[in-house]
C-alpha positions in Angstrom: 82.5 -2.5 134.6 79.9 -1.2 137.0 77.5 -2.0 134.5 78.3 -5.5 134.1 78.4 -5.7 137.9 74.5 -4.9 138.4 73.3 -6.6 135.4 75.6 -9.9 136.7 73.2 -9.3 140.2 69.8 -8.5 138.3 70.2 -12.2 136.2 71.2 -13.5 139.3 68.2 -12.3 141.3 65.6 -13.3 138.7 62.4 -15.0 139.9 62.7 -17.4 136.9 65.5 -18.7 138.9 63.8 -18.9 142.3 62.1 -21.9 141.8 63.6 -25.4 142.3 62.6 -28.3 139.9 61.4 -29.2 136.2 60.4 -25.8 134.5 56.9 -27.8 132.9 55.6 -28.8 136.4 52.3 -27.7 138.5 55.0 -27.3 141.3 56.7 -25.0 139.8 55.1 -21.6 140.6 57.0 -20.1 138.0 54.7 -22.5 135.0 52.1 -21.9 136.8 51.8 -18.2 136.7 53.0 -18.4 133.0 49.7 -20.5 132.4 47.8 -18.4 134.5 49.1 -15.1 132.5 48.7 -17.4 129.2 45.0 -18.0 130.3 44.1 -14.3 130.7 45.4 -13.2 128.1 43.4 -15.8 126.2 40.0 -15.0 127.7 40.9 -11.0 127.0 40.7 -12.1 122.9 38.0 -14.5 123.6 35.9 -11.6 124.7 37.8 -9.1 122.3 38.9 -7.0 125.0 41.3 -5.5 123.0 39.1 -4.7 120.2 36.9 -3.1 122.7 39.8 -1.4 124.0 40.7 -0.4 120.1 37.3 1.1 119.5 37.6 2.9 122.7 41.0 4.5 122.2 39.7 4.9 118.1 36.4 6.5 119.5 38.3 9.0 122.0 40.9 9.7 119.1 37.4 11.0 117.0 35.9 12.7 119.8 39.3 14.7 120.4 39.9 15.0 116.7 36.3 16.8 116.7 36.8 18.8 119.6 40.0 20.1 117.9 38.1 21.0 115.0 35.0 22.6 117.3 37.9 24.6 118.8 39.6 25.5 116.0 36.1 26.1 113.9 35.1 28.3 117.2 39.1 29.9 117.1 38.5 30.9 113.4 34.8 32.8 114.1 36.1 34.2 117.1 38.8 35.9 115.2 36.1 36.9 112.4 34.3 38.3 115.5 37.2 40.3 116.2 38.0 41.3 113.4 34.4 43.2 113.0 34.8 44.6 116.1 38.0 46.2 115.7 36.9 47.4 112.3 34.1 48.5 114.0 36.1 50.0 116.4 37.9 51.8 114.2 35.0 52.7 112.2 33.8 54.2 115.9 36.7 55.8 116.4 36.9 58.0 112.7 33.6 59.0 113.7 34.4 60.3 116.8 36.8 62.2 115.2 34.5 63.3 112.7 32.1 64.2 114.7 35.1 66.0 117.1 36.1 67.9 114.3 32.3 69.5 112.9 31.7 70.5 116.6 35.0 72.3 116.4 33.8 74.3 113.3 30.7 74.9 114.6 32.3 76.4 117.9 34.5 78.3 115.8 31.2 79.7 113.2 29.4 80.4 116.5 31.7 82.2 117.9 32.8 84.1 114.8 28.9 84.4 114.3 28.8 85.7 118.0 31.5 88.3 117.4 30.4 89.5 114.1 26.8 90.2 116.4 29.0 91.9 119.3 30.2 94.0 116.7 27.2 94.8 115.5 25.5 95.0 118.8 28.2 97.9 119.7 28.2 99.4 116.1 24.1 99.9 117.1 24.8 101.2 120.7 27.1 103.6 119.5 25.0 105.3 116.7 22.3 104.7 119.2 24.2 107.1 121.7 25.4 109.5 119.3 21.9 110.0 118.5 20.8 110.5 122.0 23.8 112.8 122.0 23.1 114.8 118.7 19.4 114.8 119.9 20.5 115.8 123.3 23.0 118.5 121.8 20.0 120.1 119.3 17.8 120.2 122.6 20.0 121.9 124.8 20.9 124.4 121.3 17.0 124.4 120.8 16.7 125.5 125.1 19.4 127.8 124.8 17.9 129.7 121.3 14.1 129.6 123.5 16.0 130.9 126.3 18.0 133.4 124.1 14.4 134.6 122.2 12.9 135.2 125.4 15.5 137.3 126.8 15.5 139.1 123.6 12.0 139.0 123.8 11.7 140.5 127.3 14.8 143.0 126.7 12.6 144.2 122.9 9.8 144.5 125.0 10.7 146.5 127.8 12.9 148.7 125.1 9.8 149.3 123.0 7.6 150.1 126.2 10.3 152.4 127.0 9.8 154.0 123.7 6.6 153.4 122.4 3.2 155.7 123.2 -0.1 154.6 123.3 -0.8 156.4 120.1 2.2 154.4 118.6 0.9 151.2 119.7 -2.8 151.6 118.7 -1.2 152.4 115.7 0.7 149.0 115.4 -1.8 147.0 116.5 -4.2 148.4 113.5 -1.5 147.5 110.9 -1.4 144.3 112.4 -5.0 143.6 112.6 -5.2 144.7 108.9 -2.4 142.4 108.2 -3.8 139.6 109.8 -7.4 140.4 107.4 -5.5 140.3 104.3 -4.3 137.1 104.6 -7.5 135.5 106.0 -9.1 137.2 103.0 
């Protein structure tokens, strides 16, 4: 009902009803706006305005239509792009790990290498100091036998002085001295 109501008052309000008089008369403002819009909408196709407005609107369609397909030409390369790059990413990325993984061996070869030389190293110090101690040993044996001849020595000689007589030791010294000729001879 409401409805009816406000259409009932929008009829009733309509400027088609405002004017007073014959409905095909210059006085009538009403006609005269209708030949006024009839007019420009005549000299709009007489200067095909709405051909031009057709071209227009069919020109922006293409240049949209082309932009969409620049965009979605530029879409498709730009995922190729990323495409590459993540497989060159990836590609990156193995090698890394590569690369990782050899310096991991060669720390563990060096430092197997480097132990294997410690060992060694030490194996070489320690025969090197049990030589200096064997050779250190037969020295002090050799000092000790020197010392051990000499005091023989000295206690032969004073026991043979104590016993000997110059007739005795001219004696000996003549043996000797023929000893000596015998095996120059």
């Amino acid at each position: 009902m409401r409805k009816l109501a406000t259409l009932a008052a929008l009829s009733a309000a309509s400027p088609a009803f405002a004017a007073s008089g014959p409905f095909f008369s210059l006085g009538n403002t009403d006609f005269v706006v209708l030949i006024a819009f009839l007019v420009f909408i005549g000299v709009l196709i007489y200067f095909k305005v709405p051909a031009m407005i057709g071209g227009m609107l069919d020109k922006r369609a293409e240049g949209i239509k082309s932009e969409l397909e620049e965009a979605r030409a530029l879409r498709e390369e730009a995922q190729k792009v990323l495409a590459t790059y993540e497989r060159k990413q990836k590609e990156v990325q193995e090698q890394a790990e590569r690369i990782i993984a050899h310096a991991k061996e060669e720390a563990q070869l060096a430092a197997d290498q480097a132990k294997a030389e410690l060992k060694k190293s030490i194996a070489r110090r320690l025969a090197a100091a049990e030589d200096q101690i064997a050779s250190a040993e037969a020295s002090a044996v050799r000092d000790v036998r020197d010392q051990a001849v000499q005091v023989a020595i000295s206690v032969a000689r004073a026991a043979i002085a104590a016993q000997m007589t110059a007739a005795e030791g001219n004696k000996l010294i003549d043996a000797a001295i023929g000893e000596v000729e015998a095996k120059l001879h």
